[in-house]
C-alpha positions as CSV (number, residue, x, y, z in Angstrom):
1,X,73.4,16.3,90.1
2,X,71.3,16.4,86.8
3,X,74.0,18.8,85.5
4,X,76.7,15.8,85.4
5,X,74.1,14.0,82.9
6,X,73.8,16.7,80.4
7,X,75.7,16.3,77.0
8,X,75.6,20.3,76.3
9,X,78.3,21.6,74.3
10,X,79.5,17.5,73.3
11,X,80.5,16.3,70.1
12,X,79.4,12.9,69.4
13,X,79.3,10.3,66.3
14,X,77.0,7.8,66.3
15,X,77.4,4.3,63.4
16,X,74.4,2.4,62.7
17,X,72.2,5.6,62.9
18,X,69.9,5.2,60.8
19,X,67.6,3.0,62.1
20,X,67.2,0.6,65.1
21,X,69.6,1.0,68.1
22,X,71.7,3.4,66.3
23,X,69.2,5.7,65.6
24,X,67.7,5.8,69.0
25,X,71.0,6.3,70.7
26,X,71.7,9.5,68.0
27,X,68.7,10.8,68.8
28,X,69.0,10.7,72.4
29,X,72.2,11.7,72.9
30,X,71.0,15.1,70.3
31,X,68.2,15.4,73.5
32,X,70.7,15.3,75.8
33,X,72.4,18.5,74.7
34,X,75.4,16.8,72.2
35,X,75.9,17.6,69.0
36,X,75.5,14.5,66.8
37,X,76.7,13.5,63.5
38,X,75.2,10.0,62.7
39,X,77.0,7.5,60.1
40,X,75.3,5.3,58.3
41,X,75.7,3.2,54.6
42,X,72.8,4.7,53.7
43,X,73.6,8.4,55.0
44,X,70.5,9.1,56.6
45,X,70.2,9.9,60.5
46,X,67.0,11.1,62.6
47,X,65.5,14.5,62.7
48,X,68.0,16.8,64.5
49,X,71.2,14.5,63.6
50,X,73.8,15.2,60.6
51,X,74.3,12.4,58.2
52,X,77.3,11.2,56.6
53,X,77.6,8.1,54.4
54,X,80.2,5.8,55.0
55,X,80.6,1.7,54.3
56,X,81.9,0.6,57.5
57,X,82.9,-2.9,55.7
58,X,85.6,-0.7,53.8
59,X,88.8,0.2,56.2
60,X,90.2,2.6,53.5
61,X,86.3,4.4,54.2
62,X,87.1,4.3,57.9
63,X,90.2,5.8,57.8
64,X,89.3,8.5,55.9
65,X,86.7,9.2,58.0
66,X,88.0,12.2,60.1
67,X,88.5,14.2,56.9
68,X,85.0,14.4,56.6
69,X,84.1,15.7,59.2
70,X,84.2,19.6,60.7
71,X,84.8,18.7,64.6
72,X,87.8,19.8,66.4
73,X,87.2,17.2,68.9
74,X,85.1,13.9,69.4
75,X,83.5,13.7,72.9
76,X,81.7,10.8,72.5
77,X,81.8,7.7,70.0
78,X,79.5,5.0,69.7
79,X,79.9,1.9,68.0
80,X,76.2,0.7,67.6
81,X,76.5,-0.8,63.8
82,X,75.6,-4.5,63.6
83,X,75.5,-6.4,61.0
84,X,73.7,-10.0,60.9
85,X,73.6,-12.0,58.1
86,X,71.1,-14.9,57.2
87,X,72.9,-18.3,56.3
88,X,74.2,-18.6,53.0
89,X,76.2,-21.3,50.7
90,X,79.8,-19.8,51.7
91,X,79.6,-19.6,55.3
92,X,83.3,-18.5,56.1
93,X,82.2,-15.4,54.1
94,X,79.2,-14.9,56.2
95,X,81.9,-15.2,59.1
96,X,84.1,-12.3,57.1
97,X,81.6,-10.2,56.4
98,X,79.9,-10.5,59.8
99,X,83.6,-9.8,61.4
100,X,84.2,-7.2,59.5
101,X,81.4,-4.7,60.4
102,X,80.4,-5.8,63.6
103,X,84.3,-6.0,65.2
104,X,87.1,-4.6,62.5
105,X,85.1,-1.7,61.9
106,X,84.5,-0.2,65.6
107,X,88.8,-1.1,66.0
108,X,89.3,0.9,62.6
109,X,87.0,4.0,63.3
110,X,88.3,4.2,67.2
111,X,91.8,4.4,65.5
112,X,91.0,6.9,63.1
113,X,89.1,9.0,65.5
114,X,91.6,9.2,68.1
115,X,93.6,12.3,67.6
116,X,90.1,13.8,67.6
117,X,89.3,11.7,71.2
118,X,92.6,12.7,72.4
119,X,91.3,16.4,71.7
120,X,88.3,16.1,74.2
121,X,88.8,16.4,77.9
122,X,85.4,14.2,78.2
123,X,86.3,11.3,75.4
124,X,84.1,8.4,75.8
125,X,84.0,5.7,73.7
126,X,80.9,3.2,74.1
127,X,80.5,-0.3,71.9
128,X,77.3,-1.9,71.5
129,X,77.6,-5.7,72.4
130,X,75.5,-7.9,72.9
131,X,73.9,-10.8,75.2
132,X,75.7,-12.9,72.2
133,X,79.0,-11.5,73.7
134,X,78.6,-13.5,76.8
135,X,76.2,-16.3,76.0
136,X,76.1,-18.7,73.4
137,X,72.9,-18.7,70.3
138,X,72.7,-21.0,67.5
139,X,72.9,-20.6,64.0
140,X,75.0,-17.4,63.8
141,X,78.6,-18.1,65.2
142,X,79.9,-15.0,63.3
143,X,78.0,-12.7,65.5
144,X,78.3,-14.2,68.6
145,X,82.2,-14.4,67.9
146,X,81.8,-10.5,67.0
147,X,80.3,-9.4,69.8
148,X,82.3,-11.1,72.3
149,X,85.4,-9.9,70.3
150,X,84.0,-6.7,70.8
151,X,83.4,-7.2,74.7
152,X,87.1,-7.9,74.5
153,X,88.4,-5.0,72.5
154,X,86.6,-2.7,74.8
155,X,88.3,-4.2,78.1
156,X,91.7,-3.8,75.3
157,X,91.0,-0.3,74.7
158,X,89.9,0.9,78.4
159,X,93.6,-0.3,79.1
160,X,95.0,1.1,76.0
161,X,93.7,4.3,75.5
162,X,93.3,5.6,78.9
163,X,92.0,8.5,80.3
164,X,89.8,8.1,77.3
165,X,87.2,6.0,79.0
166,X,86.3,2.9,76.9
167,X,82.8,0.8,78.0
168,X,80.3,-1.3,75.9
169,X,76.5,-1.6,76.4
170,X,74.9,-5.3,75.6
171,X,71.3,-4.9,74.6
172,X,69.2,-8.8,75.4
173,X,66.4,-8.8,72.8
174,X,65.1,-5.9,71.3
175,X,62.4,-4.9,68.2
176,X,64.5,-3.9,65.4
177,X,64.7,-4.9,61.5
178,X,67.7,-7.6,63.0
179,X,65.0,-9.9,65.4
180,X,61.6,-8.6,63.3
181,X,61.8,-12.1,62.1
182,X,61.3,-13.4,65.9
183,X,59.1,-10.5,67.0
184,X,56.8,-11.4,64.2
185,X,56.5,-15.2,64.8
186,X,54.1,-15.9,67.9
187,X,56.2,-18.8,69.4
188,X,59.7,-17.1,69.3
189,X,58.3,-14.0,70.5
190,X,56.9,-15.8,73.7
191,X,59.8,-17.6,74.3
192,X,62.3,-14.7,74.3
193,X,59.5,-13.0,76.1
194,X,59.4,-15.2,79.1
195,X,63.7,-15.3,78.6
196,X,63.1,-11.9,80.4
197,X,63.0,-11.2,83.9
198,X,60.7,-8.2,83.4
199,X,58.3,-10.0,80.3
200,X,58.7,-8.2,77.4
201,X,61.3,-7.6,74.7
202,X,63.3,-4.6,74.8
203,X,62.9,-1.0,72.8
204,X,65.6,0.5,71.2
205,X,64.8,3.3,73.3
206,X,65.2,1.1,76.2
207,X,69.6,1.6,75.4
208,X,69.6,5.4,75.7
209,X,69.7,6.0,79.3
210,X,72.5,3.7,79.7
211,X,74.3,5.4,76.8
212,X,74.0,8.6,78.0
213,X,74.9,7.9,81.1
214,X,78.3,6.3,80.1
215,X,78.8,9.6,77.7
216,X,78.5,11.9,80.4
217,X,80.4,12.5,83.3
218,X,78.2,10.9,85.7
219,X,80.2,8.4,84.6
220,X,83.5,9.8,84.6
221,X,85.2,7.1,86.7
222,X,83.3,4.3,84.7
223,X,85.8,2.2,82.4
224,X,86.5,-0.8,80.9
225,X,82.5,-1.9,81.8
226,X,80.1,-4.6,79.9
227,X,76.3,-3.2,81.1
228,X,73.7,-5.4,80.1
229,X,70.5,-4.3,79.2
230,X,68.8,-6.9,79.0
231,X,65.4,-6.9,80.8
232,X,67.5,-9.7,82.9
233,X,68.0,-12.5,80.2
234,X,71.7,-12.9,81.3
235,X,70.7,-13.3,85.1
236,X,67.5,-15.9,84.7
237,X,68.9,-18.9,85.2
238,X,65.5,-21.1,84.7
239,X,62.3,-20.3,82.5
240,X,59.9,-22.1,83.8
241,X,56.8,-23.7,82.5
C-alpha cells in the first residue's frame, strides 16, 4: 500500500515555489520520489528543486513555457501561485491583476502543458483554492472571485481533459508572507484561531500530504474534487465566546 503513494520516477512542475505553499508543496513532492521543477517570478525554488523564472501575469510567458523545459512528460502539475493584492486607488485593476495570476494563469499553463500531460499515463493536475472559493471575506472580492473561479475550472477541466485527473486543494488559514499581516496582529490571530476546529492556524506544510496524495495513484480514481484543508473553518458553523 505505501508503494501507491510514492512519486518515484514522476515529473512534476510546481508555480508559486518559491516560498509559502508553493514551496512546501515542491519540496514535498521532491521527498516523495518526483522530480520537481519549481516556477517562480523570482526563479528560485527550495533545496533539491530546479528553478525556472517565469511571470505568470504574462500569457505569451505561459505559453512558451514548455519550451523551456527538458521533460518528455508532465506527471503532475500544481497550480499553487496566489497573488493578493492590498487595496489601491484603481480597484478594477486590483480585480485584473488579481484575476490574472490567481485564475488566467493556472487555465493558460494547463493549456500549454497539455501535450506534455497527455504524455503521462499518471497526469494529475492539482489547483490550490482556497476557503475564499466557497465562503465569502471582506475587502478582497478579486480573490475570493479567483479562487472560486478556480474551484470551477477544476470541476471544467476534470470533465474536459479526462483521464488526466483534475482536483484542487483549499488551504483555511495558513502562516505565509499573504496572512503575516493577521498572524502578526494578536486579535486577528485569535480570532482566525478559534475559526478552527482544531485551534491553530495552518502550516504550509500542513498542504503536502493532501497534495501528494492527489499526485499519486492512491488517488487514481479521485477527480474533479475540492479538499479542504482547513483545520475545519468551513465546517464550524458557530465560534463561540
Amino acid at each position: 500500500m505505501p508503494d501507491s503513494f510514492s512519486l518515484s520516477g514522476r515529473t512534476a512542475l510546481v508555480t508559486g515555489a518559491s516560498r509559502g505553499i508553493g514551496a512546501a508543496l515542491a519540496e514535498g513532492l521532491a521527498r516523495a520520489g518526483a522530480q520537481v521543477m519549481g516556477v517562480s517570478r523570482s526563479g528560485t525554488a527550495p533545496n533539491g528543486v530546479a528553478a525556472i523564472a517565469l511571470d505568470l501575469a504574462d500569457p505569451k510567458a505561459c505559453a512558451a513555457l514548455p519550451t523551456r523545459l527538458d521533460f518528455s512528460r508532465l506527471d503532475i502539475l500544481v497550480n499553487a501561485a496566489g497573488l493578493s493584492l492590498p487595496p489601491g486607488a484603481d480597484e478594477l485593476e486590483r480585480f485584473r491583476q488579481t484575476l490574472a495570476v490567481d485564475l488566467m494563469a493556472p487555465y493558460a499553463l494547463t493549456q500549454a502543458l497539455l501535450p506534455l500531460l497527455r504524455a503521462s499515463a499518471h497526469a494529475s493536475v492539482i489547483n490550490i483554492t482556497s476557503i475564499n472559493a466557497r465562503m465569502g471575506f471582506p475587502g478582497n472580492p478579486g480573490y475570493v472571485a479567483a479562487k472560486a473561479g478556480l474551484a470551477g475550472l477544476t470541476r471544467a477541466l476534470a470533465v474536459d481533459l479526462a483521464p488526466i485527473r483534475v482536483n484542487a486543494v483549499a488551504p483555511g488559514y495558513v502562516h505565509t508572507d499573504m496572512t503575516a499581516k493577521s498572524h502578526a496582529d494578536a486579535g486577528m490571530h485569535e480570532q482566525r484561531r478559534r475559526h478552527t476546529l482544531l485551534g491553530r492556524w495552518g502550516r504550509p506544510d500542513d498542504m503536502v500530504g493532501t497534495v501528494v496524495f492527489l499526485a499519486s495513484d492512491a488517488a487514481a480514481y479521485v477527480t474533479g474534487q475540492e479538499i479542504f484543508v482547513d483545520g475545519g473553518w468551513t465546517v464550524n458553523g458557530l465560534v463561540q465566546g
